[in-house]
N, C-alpha and C positions, 0 to 999 in steps of 0.2 A: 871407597869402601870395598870390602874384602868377605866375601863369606864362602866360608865352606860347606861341602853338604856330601859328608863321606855315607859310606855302608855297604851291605852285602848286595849282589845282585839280585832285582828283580823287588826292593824293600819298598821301592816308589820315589827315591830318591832324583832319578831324573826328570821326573814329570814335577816333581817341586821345585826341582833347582829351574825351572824355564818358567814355572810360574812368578817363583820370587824373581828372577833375572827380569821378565816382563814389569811386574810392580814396579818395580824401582829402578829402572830404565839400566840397568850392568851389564853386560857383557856378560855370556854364556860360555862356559868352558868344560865340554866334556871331556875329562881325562882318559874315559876310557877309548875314547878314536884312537889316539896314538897306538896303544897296546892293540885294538884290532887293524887297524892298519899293516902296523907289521906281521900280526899274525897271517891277516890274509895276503901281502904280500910273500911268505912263506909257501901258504896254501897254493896262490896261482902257477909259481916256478914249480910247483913237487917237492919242495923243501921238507925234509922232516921236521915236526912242531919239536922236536928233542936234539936239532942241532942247534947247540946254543950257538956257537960260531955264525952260523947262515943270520940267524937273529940279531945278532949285535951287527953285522954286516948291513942287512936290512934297516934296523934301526939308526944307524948313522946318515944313510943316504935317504929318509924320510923327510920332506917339504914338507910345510900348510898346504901348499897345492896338491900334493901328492896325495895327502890325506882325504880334500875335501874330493877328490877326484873318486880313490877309494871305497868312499863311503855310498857312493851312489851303486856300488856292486851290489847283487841280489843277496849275497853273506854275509855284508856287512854285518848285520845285525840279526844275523839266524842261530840258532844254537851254535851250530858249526864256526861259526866266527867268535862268537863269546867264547868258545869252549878253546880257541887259538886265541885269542886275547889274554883271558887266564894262562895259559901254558907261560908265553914270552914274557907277561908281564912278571913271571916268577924268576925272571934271571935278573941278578945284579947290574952285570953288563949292561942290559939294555934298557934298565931303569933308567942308569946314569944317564947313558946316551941323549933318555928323553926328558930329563930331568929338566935341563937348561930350558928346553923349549917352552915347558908348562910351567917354571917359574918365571921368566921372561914377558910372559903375556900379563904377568900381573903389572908390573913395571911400566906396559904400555897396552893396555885395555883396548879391544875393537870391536867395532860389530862386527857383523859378517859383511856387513858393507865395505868395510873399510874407515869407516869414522871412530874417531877416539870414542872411548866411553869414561865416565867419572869411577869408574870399578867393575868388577868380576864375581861370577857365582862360578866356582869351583865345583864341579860334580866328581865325585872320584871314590875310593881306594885310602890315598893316603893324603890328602891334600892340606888335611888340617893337621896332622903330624910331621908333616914331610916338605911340602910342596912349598906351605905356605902356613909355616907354623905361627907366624905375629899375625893371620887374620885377626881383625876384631871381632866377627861371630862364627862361632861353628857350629855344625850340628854332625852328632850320626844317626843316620835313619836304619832303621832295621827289624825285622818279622822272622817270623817260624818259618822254618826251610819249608814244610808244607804249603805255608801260605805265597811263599813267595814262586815257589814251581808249579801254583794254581793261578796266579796271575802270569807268568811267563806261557805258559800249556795256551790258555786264553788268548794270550795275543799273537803268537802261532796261528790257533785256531779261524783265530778273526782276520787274518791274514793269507788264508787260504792253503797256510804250511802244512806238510805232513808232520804229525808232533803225537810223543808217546808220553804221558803226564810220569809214567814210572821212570822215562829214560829220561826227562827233563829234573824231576825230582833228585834222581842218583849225580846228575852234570851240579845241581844246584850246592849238594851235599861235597863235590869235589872241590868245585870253588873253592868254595868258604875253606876247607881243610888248605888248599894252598894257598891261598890269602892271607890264612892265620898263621901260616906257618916259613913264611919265609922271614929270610934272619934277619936280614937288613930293614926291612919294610914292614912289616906285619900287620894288617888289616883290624887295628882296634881303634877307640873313640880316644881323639887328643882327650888330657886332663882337663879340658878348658870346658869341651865340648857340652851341648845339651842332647840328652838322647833321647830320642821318639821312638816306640814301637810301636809300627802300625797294622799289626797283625787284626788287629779288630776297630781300624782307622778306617775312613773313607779320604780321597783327596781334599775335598773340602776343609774335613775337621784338620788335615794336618795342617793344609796350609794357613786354615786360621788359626791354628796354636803356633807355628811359626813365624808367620810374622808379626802377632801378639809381642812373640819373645825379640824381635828384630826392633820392633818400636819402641821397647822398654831399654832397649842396651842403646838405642841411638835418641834417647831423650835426657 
């Protein structure tokens, strides 16, 4: 089984896609590693985030190892790193590049173990338009820019970062503009898809309207 679970940064979308992946025992797959990966790979060398060249360079010679290696950096997952994951993830070139990888995995499912799994939760971008347009369920999750650079501020916050809710709000609002806006890819809900907005959602309720809807398509 195959699901996707695209949308805007910070909608809540990864903290569902691991809860459904947990449920139903699939493989987890954050698309957005790869894109911060290379980003911070850019970042460490001094690379400018606006050499595409450096980027599609960087992107070819990216492993799984390389990546899980990566992510253990303190930027991984700091505005700073989102905000270089967005940059790279907006060139053509290096989509391609990563393209194979992240449909590949669906082809041969694993934990992090290394053990097969019976399918994948796709967390991403474009995964259900793109990556992996014949999944059988998708969803896109998604919330008000306010709401969502209130919950990102927050976990900064709870994490001991220096974080300014005006300057995470303004990254939040650039996003979205280059996600929406690139030509090849463009950050919308496959026609398939079911959309949640959980601007006024707790985890809970979403994950119970989600897989509400996961039970009813696989019955």
């Amino acid at each position: 089984m195959i699901i996707t679970v695209d949308g805007p940064a910070a909608a809540g979308k990864g903290t569902l896609s691991q809860r459904l992946a947990e449920k139903y025992c699939l493989a987890y797959f954050d698309t957005g590693m790869v894109y911060r990966a290379v980003g911070l790979m850019l970042l460490s060398e001094d690379k400018d985030l606006q050499d595409v060249a450096a980027a599609e360079k960087a992107a070819a010679a990216l492993t799984f190892a390389k990546m899980v290696e990566l992510s253990r950096h303190k930027d991984f997952r700091s505005a700073k790193g989102g905000q270089a994951a967005s940059i790279v993830s907006s060139y053509s070139g290096v989509r391609a590049l990563l393209l194979d990888m992240q449909r590949n995995f669906a082809k041969n499912p694993m934990f992090a173990d290394g053990t097969p799994a019976k399918g994948v939760i796709y967390d991403g971008r474009d995964t259900g338009t793109v990556v992996c347009p014949n999944a059988e369920i998708k969803f896109f999750i998604t919330a008000s820019p306010e709401v969502r650079a209130k919950r990102r501020y927050d976990e900064f916050v709870a994490k001991g970062m220096a974080a300014s809710y005006e300057e995470v709000l303004k990254d939040v609002k650039a996003r979205d503009e280059r996600d929406a806006t690139r030509k090849d890819a463009p950050m919308k809900p496959a026609e398939d898809a079911v959309i949640v907005d959980t601007s006024d959602m707790g985890i809970e309720e979403v994950f119970a309207k989600t897989v509400a809807i996961i039970e009813k398509k696989i019955k």
